[in-house]
C-alpha positions in Angstrom: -6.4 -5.9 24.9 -10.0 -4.7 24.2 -10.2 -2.5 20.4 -12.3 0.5 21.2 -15.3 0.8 19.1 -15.1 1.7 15.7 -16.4 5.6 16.5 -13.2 5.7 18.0 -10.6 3.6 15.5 -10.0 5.7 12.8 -7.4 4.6 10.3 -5.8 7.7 8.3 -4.9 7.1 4.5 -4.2 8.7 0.9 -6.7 7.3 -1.7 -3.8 5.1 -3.4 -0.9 4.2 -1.1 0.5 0.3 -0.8 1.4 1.2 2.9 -2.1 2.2 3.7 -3.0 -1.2 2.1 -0.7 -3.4 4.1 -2.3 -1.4 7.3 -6.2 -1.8 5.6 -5.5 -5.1 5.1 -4.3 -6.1 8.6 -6.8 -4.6 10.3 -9.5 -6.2 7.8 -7.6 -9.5 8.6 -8.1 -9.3 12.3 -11.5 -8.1 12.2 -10.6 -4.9 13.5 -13.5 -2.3 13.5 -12.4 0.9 12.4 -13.7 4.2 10.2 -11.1 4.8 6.9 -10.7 8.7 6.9 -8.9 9.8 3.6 -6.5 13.1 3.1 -5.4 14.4 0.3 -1.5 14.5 0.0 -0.1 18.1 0.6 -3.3 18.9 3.1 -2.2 15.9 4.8 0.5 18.2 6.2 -1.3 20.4 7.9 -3.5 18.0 9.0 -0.9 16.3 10.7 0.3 18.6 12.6 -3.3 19.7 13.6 -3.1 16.4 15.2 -0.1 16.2 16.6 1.6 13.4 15.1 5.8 13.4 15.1 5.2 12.8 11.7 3.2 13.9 8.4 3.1 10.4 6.9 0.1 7.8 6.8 -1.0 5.3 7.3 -2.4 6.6 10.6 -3.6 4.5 13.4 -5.5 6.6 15.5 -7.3 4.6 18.5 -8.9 6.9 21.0 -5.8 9.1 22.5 -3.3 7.1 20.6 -1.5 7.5 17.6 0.4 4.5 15.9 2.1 5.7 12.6 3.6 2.8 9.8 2.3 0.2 8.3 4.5 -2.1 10.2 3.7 -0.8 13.2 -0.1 -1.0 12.8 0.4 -4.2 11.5 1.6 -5.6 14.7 -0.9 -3.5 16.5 -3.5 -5.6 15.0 -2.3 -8.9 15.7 -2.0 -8.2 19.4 -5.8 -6.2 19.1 -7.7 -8.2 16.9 -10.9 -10.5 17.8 -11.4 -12.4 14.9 -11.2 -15.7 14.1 -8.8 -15.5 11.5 -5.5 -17.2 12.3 -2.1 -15.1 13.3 -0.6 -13.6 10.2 2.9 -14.2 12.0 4.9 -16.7 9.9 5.5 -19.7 11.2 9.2 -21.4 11.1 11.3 -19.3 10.2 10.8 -15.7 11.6 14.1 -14.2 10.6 13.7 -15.0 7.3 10.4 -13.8 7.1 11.3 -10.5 8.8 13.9 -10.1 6.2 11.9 -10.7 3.5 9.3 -8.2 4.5 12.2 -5.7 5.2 13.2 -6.4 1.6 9.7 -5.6 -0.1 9.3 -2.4 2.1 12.6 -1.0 1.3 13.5 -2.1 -2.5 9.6 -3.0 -4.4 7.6 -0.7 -2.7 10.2 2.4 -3.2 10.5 1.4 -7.1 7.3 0.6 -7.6 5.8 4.2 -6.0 9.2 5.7 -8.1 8.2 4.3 -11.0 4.6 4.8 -11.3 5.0 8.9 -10.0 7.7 8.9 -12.5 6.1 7.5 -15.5 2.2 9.6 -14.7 3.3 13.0 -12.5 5.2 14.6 -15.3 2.8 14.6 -18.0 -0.3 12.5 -16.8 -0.9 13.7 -13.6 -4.9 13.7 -14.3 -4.9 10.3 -14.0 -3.6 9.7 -11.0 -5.0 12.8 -9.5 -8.6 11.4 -8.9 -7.3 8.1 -7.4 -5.2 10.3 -4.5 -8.0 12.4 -3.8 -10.6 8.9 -3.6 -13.3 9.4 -0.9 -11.6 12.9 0.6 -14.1 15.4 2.3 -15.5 18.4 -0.1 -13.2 20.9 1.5 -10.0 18.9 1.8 -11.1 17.9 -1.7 -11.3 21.4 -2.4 -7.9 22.6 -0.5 -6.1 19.7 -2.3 -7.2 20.7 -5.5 -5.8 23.7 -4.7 -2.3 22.9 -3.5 -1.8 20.1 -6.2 0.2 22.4 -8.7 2.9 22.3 -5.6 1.9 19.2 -4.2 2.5 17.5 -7.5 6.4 18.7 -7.9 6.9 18.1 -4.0 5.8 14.1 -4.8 8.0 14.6 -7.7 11.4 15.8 -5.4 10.5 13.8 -2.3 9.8 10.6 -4.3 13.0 11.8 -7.3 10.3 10.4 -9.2 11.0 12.0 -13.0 11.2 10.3 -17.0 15.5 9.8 -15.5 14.7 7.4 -13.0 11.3 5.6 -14.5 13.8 3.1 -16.4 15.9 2.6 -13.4 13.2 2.0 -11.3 11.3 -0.3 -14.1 14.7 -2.4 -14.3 14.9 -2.5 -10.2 11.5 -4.0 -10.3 12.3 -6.7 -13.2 14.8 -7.9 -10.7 12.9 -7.9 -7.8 9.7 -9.9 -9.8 12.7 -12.3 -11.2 14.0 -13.1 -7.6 10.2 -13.2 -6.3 9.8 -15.8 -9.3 12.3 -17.8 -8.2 11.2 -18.2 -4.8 7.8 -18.8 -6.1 9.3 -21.3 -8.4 10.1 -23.5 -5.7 6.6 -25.0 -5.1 5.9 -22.5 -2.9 2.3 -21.0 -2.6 3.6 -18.8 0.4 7.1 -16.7 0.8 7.4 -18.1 4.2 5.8 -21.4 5.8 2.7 -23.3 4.9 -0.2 -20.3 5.3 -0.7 -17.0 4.3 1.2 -14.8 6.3 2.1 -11.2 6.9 4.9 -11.7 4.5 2.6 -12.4 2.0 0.2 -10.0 2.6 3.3 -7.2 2.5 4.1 -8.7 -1.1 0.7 -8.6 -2.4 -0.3 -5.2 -1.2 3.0 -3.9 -2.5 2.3 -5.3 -5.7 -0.9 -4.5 -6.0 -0.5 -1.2 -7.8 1.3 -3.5 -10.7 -1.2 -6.5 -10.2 -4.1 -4.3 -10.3 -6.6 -6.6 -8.7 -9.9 -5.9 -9.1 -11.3 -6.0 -5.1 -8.3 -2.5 -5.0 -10.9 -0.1 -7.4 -8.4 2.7 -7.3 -5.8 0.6 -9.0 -8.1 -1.5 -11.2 -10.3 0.8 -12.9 -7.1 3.8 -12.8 -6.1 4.9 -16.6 -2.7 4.5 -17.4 -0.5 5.9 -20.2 -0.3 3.6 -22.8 4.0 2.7 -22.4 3.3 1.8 -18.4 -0.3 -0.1 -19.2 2.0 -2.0 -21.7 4.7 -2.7 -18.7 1.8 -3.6 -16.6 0.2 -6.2 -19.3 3.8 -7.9 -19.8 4.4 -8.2 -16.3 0.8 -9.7 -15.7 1.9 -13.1 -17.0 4.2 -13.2 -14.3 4.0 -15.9 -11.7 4.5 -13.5 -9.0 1.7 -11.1 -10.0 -0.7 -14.0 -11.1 0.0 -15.2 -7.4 -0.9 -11.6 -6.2 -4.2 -11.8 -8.1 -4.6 -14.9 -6.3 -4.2 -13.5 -2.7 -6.5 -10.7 -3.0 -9.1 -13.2 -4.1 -8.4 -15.7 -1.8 -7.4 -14.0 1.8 -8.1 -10.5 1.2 -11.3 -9.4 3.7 -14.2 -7.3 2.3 -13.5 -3.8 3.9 -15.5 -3.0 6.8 
């Protein structure tokens, strides 16, 4: 399949989102020109249905005519529409396992891990997350945004039940997620699944990344944090599993276009 040029590949994003990441990345990966085009979150809404997506949420792969909407999705977009040299990010050996794996991250570390940072910053640190969300908007939606946050910061809030109730369950969730990803890692493994860097991996890392902070992410890396999650975030950095996230994004994580 020939990728339309770059004019014409637009992917949609909010300025922090480990979904948009696992999309960025893939597309990166494959050597897929595109142009990144940033909402704010609440104008996103209207902008979505301006146009005419069956759904508000981004990522948004938007190639010509056509609309592809989840990371996933865009993920396997990618592989089938890259024309790089890179090699497949499908794992090798053992797909089902893989596939399960990657289910796992999406559904358990990437919910507790957005629940758990919204939690911990929207109630009563929501400037510092604020500027990150709102990374490389337009002026107007910039302005529109800035406008709607007083709103679009509870709606996160409800959407997401991100509040100080669930910050310790969501914390604990993630202990036990890094402790299984640990063990895994434990094993001698330097990837989840197979012998090279795979999509699994790459769902892990970008997942993770809001934890891991790695410096190539500036949005994560150079984001304030209250002082009770920046101390979470420094105990958990000793971790193999976020060490081993460091050592993706410095490894196999593509300069963006």
């Amino acid at each position: 399949m020939q990728v339309p040029g770059k004019e014409r590949t637009k992917l949609i994003t909010f300025g922090i989102s480990h979904f948009c990441e696992k999309a960025r990345w893939a597309l990166d990966w494959h050597s897929v020109p595109y142009t990144e085009v940033c909402w704010p979150p609440g104008v996103h809404l209207r902008l979505a249905r301006k146009m005419g997506v069956p759904k508000s949420s981004v990522p948004i792969l938007a190639v010509g005519d056509k609309f592809i909407q989840e990371s996933s999705r865009i993920m396997d977009w990618a592989e089938r529409s890259g024309t790089g040299v890179r090699h497949s990010l499908i794992a090798e050996g053992e797909p089902e396992e893989a596939e399960a794996i990657e289910k796992r991250l999406d559904s358990i570390a990437a919910i507790q891990t957005r629940r758990y940072l919204y939690g911990a910053i929207l109630p009563k640190h929501h400037h510092l997350v604020k500027p990150a969300l709102f990374m490389n908007t337009s002026t107007l939606h910039r302005l529109q945004g800035n406008l709607m946050w007083p709103v679009t910061r509870k709606r996160i809030m409800q959407i997401y039940d991100a509040n100080a109730t669930t910050v310790s369950d969501s914390r604990d969730t993630l202990e036990q997620e890094l402790d299984w990803l640990d063990r895994r890692l434990a094993e001698g493994r330097q990837f989840l699944v197979g012998d090279r860097f795979s999509r699994v991996d790459l769902a892990a890392a970008s997942i993770l990344a809001p934890l891991a902070r790695p410096p190539k992410l500036q949005q994560y890396s150079s984001m304030e944090l209250p002082p009770e999650v920046l101390d979470i975030v420094g105990q958990w950095s000793k971790r193999p599993t976020i060490q081993w996230v460091n050592g993706l994004y410095t490894d196999y994580r593509p300069l963006y276009q």
